[in-house]
Structures are given as structure tokens and as C-alpha cells.
C-alpha positions in Angstrom: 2.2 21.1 -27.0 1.0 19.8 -23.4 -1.1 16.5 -24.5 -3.4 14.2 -22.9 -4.3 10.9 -24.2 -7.2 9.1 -23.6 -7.9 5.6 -24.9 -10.7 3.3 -24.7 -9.2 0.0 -26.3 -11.0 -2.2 -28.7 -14.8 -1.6 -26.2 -16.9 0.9 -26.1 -16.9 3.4 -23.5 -19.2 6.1 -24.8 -20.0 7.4 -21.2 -16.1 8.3 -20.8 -16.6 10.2 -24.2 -19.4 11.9 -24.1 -18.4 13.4 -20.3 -15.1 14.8 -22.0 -16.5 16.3 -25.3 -20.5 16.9 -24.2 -21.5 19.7 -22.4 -24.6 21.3 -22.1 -26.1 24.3 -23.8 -25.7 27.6 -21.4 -26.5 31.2 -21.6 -23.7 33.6 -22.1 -24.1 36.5 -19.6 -22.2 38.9 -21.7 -23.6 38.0 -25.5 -27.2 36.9 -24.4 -27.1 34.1 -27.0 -26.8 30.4 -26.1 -23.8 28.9 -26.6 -22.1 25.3 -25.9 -20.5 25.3 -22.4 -17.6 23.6 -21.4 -17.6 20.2 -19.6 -15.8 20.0 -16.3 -13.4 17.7 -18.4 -12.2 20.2 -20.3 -12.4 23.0 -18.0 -10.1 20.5 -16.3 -7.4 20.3 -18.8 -7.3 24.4 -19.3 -6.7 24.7 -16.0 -3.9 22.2 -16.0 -2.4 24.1 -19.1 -3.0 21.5 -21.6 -3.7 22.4 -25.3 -4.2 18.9 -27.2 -6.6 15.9 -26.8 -6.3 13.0 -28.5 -9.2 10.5 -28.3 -9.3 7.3 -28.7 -13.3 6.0 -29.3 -13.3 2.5 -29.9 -16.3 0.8 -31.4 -18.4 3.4 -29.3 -21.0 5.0 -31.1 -19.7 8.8 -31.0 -17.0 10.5 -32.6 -16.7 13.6 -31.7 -16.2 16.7 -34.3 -13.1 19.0 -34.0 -14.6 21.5 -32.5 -16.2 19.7 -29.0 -13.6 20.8 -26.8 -13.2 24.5 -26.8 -9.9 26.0 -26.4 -8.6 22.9 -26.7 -7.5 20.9 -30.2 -9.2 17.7 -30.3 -8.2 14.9 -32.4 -10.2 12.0 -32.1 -10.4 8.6 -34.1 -11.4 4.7 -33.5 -8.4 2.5 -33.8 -5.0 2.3 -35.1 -2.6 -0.6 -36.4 -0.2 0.7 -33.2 -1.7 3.5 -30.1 2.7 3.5 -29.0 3.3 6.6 -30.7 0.2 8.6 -29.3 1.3 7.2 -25.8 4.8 8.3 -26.1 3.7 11.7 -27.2 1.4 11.8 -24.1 2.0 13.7 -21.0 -1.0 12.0 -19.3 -2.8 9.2 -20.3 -6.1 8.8 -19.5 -7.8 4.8 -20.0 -10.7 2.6 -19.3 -9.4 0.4 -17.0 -8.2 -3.0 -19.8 -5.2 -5.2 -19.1 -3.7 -4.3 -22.2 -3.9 -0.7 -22.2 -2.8 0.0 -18.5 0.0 -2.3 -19.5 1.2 -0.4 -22.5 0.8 2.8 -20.5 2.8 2.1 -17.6 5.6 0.4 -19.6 5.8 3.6 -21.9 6.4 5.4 -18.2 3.9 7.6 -18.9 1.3 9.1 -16.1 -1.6 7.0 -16.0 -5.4 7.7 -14.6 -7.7 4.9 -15.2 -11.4 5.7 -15.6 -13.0 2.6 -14.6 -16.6 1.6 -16.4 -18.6 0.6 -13.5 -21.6 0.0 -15.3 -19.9 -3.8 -16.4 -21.5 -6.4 -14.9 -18.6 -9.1 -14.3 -16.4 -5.5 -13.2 -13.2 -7.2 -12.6 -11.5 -4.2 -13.8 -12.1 -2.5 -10.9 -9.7 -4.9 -8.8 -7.3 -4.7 -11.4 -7.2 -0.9 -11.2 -7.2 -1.1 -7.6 -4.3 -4.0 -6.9 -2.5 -1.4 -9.6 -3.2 1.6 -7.4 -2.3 0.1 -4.3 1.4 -0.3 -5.7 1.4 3.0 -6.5 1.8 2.6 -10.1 -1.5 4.6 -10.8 -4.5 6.8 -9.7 -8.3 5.3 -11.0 -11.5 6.9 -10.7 -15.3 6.4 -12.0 -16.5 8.3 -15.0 -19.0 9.6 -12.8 -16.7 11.5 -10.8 -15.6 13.1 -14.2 -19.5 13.7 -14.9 -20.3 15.4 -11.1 -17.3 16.3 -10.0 -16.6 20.2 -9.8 -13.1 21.5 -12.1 -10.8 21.6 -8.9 -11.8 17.5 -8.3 -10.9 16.6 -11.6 -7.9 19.1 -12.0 -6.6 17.8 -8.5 -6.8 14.4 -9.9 -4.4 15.0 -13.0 -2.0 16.1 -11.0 -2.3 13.5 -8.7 -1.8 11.0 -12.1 1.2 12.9 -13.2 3.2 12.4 -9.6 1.9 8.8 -9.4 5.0 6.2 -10.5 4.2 5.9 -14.3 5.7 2.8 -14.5 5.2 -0.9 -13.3 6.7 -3.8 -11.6 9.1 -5.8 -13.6 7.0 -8.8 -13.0 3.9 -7.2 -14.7 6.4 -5.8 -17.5 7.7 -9.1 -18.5 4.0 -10.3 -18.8 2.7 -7.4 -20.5 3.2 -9.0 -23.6 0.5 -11.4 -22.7 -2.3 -8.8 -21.6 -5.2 -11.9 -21.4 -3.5 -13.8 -19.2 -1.8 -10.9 -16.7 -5.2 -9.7 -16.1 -5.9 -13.2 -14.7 -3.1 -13.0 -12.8 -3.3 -10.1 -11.0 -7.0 -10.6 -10.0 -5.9 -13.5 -8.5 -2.5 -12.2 -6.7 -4.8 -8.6 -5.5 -7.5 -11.2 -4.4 -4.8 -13.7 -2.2 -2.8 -10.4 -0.8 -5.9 -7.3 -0.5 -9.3 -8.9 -0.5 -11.7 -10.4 1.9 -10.2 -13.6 3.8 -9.5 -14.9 7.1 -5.9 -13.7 7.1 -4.3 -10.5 8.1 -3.1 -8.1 5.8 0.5 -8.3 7.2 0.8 -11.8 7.6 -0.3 -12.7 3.8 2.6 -10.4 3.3 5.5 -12.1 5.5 4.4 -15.7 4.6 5.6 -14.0 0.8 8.7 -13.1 2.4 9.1 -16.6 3.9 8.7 -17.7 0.7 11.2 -15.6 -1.2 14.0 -15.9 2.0 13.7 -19.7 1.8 16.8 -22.2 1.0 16.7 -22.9 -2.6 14.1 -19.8 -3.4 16.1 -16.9 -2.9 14.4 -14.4 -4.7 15.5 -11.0 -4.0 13.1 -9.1 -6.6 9.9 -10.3 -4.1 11.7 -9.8 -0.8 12.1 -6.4 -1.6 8.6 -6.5 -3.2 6.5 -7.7 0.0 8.5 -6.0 2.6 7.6 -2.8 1.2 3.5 -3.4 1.2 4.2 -5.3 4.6 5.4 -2.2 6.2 2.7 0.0 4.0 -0.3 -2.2 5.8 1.1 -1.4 9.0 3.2 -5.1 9.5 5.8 -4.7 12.6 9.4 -3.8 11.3 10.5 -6.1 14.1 9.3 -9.2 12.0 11.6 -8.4 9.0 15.0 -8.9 11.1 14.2 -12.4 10.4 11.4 -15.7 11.6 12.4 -16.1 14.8 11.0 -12.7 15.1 7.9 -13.7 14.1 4.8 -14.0 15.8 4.9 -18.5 16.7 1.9 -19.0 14.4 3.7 -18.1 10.9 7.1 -19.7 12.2 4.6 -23.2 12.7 4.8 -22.7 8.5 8.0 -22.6 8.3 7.9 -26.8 8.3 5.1 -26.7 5.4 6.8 -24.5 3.4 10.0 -26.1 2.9 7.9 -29.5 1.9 5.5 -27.9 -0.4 9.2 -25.9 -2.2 11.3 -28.9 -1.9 9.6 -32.2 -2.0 5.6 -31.3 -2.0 4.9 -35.0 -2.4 5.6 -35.8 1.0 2.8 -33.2 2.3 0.6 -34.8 4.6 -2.2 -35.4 7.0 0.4 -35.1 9.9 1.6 -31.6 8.4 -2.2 -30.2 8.2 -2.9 -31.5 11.8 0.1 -30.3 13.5 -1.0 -26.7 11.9 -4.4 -27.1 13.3 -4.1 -28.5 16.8 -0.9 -26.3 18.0 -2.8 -25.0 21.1 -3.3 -21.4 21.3 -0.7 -21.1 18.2 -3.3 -23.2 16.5 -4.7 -22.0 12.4 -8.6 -22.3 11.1 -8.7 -24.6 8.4 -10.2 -21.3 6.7 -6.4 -19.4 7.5 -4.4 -22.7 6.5 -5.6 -23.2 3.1 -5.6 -19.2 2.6 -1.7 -19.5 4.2 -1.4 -22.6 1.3 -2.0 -20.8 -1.7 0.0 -17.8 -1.0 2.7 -20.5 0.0 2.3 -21.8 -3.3 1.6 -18.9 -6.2 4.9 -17.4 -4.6 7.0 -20.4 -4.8 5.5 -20.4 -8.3 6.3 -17.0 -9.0 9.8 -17.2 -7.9 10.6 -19.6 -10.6 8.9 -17.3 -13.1 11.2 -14.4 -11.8 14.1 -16.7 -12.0 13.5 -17.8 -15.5 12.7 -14.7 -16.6 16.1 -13.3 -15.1 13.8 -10.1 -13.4 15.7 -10.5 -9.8 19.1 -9.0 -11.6 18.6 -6.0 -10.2 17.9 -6.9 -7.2 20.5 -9.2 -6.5 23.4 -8.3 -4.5 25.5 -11.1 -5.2 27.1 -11.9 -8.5 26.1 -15.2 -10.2 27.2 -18.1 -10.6 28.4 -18.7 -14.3 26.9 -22.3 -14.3 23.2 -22.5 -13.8 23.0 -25.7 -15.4 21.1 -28.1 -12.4 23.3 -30.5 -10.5 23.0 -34.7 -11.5 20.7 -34.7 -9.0 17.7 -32.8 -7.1 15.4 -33.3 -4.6 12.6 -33.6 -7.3 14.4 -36.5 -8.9 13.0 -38.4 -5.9 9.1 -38.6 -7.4 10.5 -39.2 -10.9 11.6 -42.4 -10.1 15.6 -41.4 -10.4 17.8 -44.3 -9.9 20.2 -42.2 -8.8 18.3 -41.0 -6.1 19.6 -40.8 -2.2 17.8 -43.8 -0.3 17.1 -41.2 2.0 15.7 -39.4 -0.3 13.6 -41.7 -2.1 9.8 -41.4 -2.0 7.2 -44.8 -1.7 5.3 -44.7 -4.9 2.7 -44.9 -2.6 2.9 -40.5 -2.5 2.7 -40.3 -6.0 -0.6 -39.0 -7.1 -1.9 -40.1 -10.5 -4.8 -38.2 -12.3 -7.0 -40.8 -11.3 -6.6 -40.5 -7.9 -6.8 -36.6 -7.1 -7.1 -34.1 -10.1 -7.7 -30.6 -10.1 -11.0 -30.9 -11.7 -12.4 -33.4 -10.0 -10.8 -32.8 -6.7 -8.6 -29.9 -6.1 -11.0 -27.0 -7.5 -13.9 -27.7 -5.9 -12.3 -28.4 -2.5 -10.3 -25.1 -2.7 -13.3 -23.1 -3.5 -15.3 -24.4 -1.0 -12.9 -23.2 2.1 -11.6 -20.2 0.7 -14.5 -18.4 -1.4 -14.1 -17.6 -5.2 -10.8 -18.7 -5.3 -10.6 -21.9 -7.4 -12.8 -20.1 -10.0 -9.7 -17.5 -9.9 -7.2 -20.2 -10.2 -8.7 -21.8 -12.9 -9.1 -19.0 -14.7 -5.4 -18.6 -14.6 -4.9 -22.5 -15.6 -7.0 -22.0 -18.3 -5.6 -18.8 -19.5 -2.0 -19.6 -19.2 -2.6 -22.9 -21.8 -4.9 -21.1 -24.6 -2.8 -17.9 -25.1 -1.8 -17.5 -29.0 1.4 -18.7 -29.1 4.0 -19.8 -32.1 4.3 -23.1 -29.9 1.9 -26.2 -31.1 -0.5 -27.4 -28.6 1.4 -30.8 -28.4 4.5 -29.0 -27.0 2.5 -26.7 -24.7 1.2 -29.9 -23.4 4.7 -31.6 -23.4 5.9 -28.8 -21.5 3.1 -28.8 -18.3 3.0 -32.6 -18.1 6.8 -32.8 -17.8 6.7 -30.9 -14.8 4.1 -32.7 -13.4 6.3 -35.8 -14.1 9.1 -33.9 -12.2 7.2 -33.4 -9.3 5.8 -36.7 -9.7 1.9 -36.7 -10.9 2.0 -38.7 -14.2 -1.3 -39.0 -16.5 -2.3 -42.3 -17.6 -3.9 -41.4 -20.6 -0.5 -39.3 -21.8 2.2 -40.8 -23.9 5.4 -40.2 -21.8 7.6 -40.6 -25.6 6.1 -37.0 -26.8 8.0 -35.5 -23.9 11.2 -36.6 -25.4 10.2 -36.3 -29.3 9.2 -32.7 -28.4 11.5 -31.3 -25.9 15.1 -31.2 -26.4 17.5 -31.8 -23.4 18.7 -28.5 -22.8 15.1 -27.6 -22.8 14.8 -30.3 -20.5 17.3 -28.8 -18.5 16.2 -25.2 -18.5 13.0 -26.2 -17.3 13.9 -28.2 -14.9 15.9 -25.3 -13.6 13.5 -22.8 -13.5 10.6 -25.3 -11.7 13.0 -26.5 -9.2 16.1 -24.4 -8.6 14.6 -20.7 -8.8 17.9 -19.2 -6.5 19.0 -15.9 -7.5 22.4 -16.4 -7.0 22.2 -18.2 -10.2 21.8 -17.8 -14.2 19.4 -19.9 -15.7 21.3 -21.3 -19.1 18.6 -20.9 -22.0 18.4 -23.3 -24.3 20.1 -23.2 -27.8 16.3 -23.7 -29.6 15.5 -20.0 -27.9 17.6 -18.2 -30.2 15.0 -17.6 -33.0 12.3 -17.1 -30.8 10.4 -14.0 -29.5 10.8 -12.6 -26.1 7.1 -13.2 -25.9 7.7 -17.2 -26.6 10.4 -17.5 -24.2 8.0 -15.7 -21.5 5.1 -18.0 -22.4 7.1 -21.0 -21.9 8.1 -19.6 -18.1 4.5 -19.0 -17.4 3.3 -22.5 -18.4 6.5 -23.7 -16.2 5.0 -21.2 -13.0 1.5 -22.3 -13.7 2.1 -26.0 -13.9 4.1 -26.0 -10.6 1.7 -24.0 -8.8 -1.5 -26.4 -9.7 1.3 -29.0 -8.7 1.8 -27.9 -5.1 -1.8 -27.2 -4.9 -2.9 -30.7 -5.1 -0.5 -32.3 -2.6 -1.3 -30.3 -0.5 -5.3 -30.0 -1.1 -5.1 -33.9 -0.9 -3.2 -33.7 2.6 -5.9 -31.1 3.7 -8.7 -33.7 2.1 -6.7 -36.9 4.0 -6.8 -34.6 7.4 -10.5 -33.8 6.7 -12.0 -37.4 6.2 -9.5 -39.0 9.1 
């Protein structure tokens, strides 16, 4: 029996049900009685051949009787322990536009239309449906379109939904099973890459490609990724045979980003002003630290992708057997390694402590200030990333970030450096150290033996905490270069 599903999570969305199963009273022509009409919703479904709706009310306040869909058998309820059978018996799915229930959705593979409630005030699920449209994964639409729209609109739009991809990214897969903190996520990565800033569509693209091409950050999953929606907002193919077919303003980044993936404690003043006085080549502070934080979530990301092993099938090459981390690293050099190259080593003078440039005091207000909205973004992520429910105790979470802020050389003074070792064990040590500073796809990152009895959803919190902690990392060195540059 052809089904469609429609789900309004644990809200209320009593608009969305009461334009599928409310219709107004109309005159038969034939009978001369009056008689409940059909919505356009449902007139909709008929059309498209489908005999089954199963809805899915929420906390709203209607729940609507048997019989409210004509012609059509209607099953509707508030909540279940589990929605994944009703999903997988789905042949469309029709959902407000939550994290969590997109999510679910796509991963099923089923065909997804998002009805998006754009009566919310904060309505950030309108860029989430819309980042998730954009890659093609789904079609979205307002409830008032359902409401006004005439039967061939809304037919035409299920059939759009059933062609669309029915499936997501493996990126968005792996962090499905933490639905709070993806929805943080993408607002900020749809915000960075698709929304209003001084950028180019294109370019915010290809710097992501820089990123992912680069020495040491070979991450094939976003190569593939960014060159597709580089070439889908109309960026010239020329550029992807390789930088030196670039335009000579993004190759000027090449410098910046090796710094900010290899050694981001030596970012400085001189980096910022050679970006910013170049002549005709020359950025806007406004483009820099827009260029900056795309430099920096996908360096982040492509240790997420590495850690999380979602580049294996993408990668051409087989890998390397051993992914355990070499003696050494260029990292090592602002933790105070001994065995350090001298050529390598870094003055302790480049070592920021909390006291001298935080994210809260410094970093977040600077960042929001030059590039609108987006510290609020960023620290929603932060934030996010460190409260999800987890099986791991706060201590260790905190362990965790403030070890690779040790590797890359901030250290707290207020933070007992002896947890670190108490909590984490050293091929946990290892693993992480592998995933924040060696995120090369032509290697297996070696899990640690602790892992074993832990969820898939543990072992992908701990690779989000690494991705988050490296990306607040790089933002402050190079936030205090752009700060240095600003009050020289």
C-alpha cells in the first residue's frame, strides 16, 4: 500500500496538520447536501496514487479522527518509543524541518519534503532545510504553499521529493547520531559557504579545496565534495586543474594556510599584512577573516573525516597499515618537545596562554565584529559540541579539548596538566593526536584498545570534541595575528 509519512517530532506543528486533514464544508452539486470537501493535501496524494497516511502530531493540539482524509486511510498518533519502522515503510516522507527528523529520514534513504514552520521566531530551520536542499538531498516548502497552493502545485512537489537524493552526506550521517549538535553545525557550514558575506560563492568553495588538496590534509571525501558545488555556483573548471590556475588572490593563501594546518602558532602580523597590502591582488580585512574561518572549519573537518574513517570511499589509494603518528610532528614544536628540530622549535614567546587571548574575552567578539553573526554561530557549536549527553564524564571531555590545546600549544593556567594523564590513556593519546594533526587519507587512524566497548555514538563524540577543539585553536592564532595587525 503506497504510504506517505508525515512527522512533526516532539513540537507542535498544528498548522501542518490541520492543512492535511481540514477542509472546508462544500456543497455537493449532484446530492445537494453539504458535505466535507477534500483539502488540496489530500487531493494531492489521490492524484499521486497514494492510499495510506500516517501522521505523526506531536504535542499539537489536534488529532485527527479516522475518517479526515477521504479516500485515503489515515492513521494518526502523537509519539512512539521508535518513528524507524513507520519511516522505512514510507515511500515519502513528509517533516517539519528538525535536525533529528531530517536526519533519520535521509539516512533511512527515504524521499524527503520538509514543510518548514515559518511562523518560528529564531527560524533557523529554514537554513537548515535550505543548506540541505542545496546539496540536493531534499525538496522544502512552507505550509502555506500546502494551504494555497492548487492540487497540481502540491502533486508536482511529491514528485519532485521522490526523485530528490533520499539520502545524505556521509559527514552528516556519521553525525546524525548527535542531532543537537549537527544542526549547529550545519547552520554554521551553510552560513560560511551560501550566505551573505564579502566573498564569492566560488572562491569560499576552492579555498575548501585548498584545504582538502594540502600536504598533510589530504582529504579526498571534501575534494570531491566542494568541487562539485564549486562547479554548481558557476566556479571556472579551469581552476580545478590545480592553484596555479587560480586567480593570484586565493594562491596569496596558499602561505596562510599551510601555517594555520601545520604550525598555527607561528601566524602573524606579517602573514595578515602581506594579505592586505598585495597591490591590486590585495584582500578586505572583511574577505580575510571570512577566507580564515573557512580555512579553519575545513582543516577541522578534515580531521573529523579522518577520524571517523568517512574518506574510504573516496580514496583511491590503499592505506597505509600503520597510522600510528611518527616520534615526532610539527605540533610537538608548541608542546615544548625536547626532541624537537631546532629548526623547528617555537620561542615560547608564540605561545598563547588563556590569559593572554581567549575565545571569550577575545576571539568571539573580534570575529563577530568583522564578519556578522558569526561568532554567535561558532559559539554555538563550541557550546554544543561540550554539553551533548554522552557516557563520557565531564572531566574527560575536558581532558580531551585541553590536551589539544596543549598540542597546539595554548595551555590554561587554572588546569591541572596530571588529569590529562590520569584520564587519557596513551593510545588515546595517540589516536588523538593523529586525528588533530595527521588527518591524510592515505592513512588508518589506529583506534584505541579502550574503544572496544564503546558506542559508535561515543567514539563519534570524541572526534567532534577533537574537530571542535582544533578549530577554536586555529581561530585564535590567527584572530590574535589579525588583532596584532590591527592595533600596529
Amino acid at each position: 500500500m503506497k504510504t506517505v509519512f508525515v512527522t512533526v517530532g516532539t513540537t507542535s506543528f498544528d498548522e501542518l496538520v490541520e492543512s492535511i486533514t481540514c477542509a472546508e464544508s462544500v456543497q455537493d452539486p449532484d446530492e445537494g447536501h453539504i458535505c466535507e470537501g477534500m483539502t488540496v493535501f489530500c487531493k494531492a496524494l489521490q492524484a499521486r496514487g497514494y492510499e495510506r497516511l500516517v501522521l505523526q502530531v506531536g504535542r499539537g493540539s489536534l488529532l485527527p479522527a479516522a475518517d479526515s482524509c477521504p479516500h485515503v486511510r489515515l492513521e494518526a498518533f502523537r509519539f512512539k518509543d521508535s518513528i524507524a519502522e513507520d519511516i522505512k515503510q514510507a515511500d515519502l516522507v513528509i517533516s517539519h524541518a528538525g535536525a533529528g527528523s531530517c536526519l533519520e529520514s535521509l539516512c533511512a534513504g527515504k524521499p524527503l519534503l520538509v514543510v518548514v514552520n515559518d511562523k518560528l521566531m529564531d527560524n533557523h530551520q529554514l537554513e537548515l532545510a535550505r543548506q540541505l536542499h542545496m546539496d540536493s538531498h531534499l525538496l522544502y516548502c512552507t505550509v502555506q504553499v500546502i494551504v494555497n497552493g492548487e492540487k497540481e502545485r502540491v502533486s508536482l512537489l511529491f514528485m519532485k521529493a521522490l526523485v530528490s537524493t533520499g539520502s545524505v552526506d556521509a559527514v552528516s550521517q556519521q553525525m546524525a547520531s548527535h542531532p543537537q549538535y549537527l544542526e549547529s553545525f550545519l547552520r554554521t557550514q551553510h552560513y560560511i559557504l551560501h550566505m551573505d558575506g564579502p566573498l564569492p560563492l566560488p572562491y569560499r568553495h576552492y579555498i575548501a579545496i585548498m584545504v582538502s588538496c594540502s600536504s598533510g590534509h589530504h582529504c579526498n571525501y571534501l575534494v570531491y565534495l566542494h568541487s562539485a558545488q564549486f562547479l554548481r555556483v558557476g566556479g571556472d573548471p579551469l581552476w580545478l586543474q590545480g592553484l596555479e590556475a587560480a586567480p593570484p588572490r586565493l594562491r596569496l593563501l596558499d602561505h596562510i594556510n599551510k601555517v594555520l594546518a601545520h604550525q598555527p602558532w607561528l601566524t602573524a602580523c606579517s602573514h595578515i599584512q602581506t594579505l592586505l597590502k598585495s597591490g591590486e591582488q590585495c584582500w578586505s580585512l572583511a574577505e580575510l577573516v571570512q577566507a580564515v574561518v573557512i580555512l579553519a572549519h575545513c582543516h577541522s573537518l578534515c580531521s573529523f573525516v579522518f577520524g571517523c574513517d568517512t574518506d574510504s570511499d573516496f580514496v583511491p589509494l590503499s592505506k597505509s597499515p600503520n597510522g600510528t603518528p611518527p616520534t615526532f610532528c610539527p605540533f610537538d614544536a608548541a608542546n615544548g618537545n625536547t626532541n624537537v628540530p631546532q629548526s623547528l622549535a617555537t620561542p615560547s614567546e608564540h605561545k598563547p596562554r588563556r590569559r593572554d587571548y581567549s575565545w571569550e574575552d577575545h576571539g568571539f567578539s573580534l570575529v563577530n565584529r568583522l564578519y556578522s553573526d558569526i561568532g554567535h554561530l561558532l559559539d554555538d557549536r563550541f557550546r554544543s559540541v561540550t554539553t551533548l549527553p554522552s557516557l563520557h564524564s565531564p572531566d574527560l571531555k575536558r581532558a580531551i579539548w585541553n590536551y589539544i590545546h596543549c598540542v597546539l600549544g595554548i595551555r590554561y593556567d587554572d588546569y591541572d596538566y596530571g588529569e590529562v594523564n590520569q584520564l587519557l590513556e596513551r593510545d588515546l593519546k595517540l589516536y588523538i593526536k593523529a586525528v588533530a594533526c595527521f588527518p591524510d587519507a592515505t592513512k588508518t587512524p589506529v583506534c584505541p584498545l579502550s574503544w572496544a566497548p564503546l558506542k559508535t555514538s561515543e567514539r563519534i563524540h570524541v572526534n567532534l570534541l577533537i574537530m571542535e577543539a582544533r578549530l577554536q585553536a586555529e581561530l585564535l592564532y590567527a584572530l590574535r595575528a589579525i588583532t596584532q595587525y590591527m592595533i600596529a
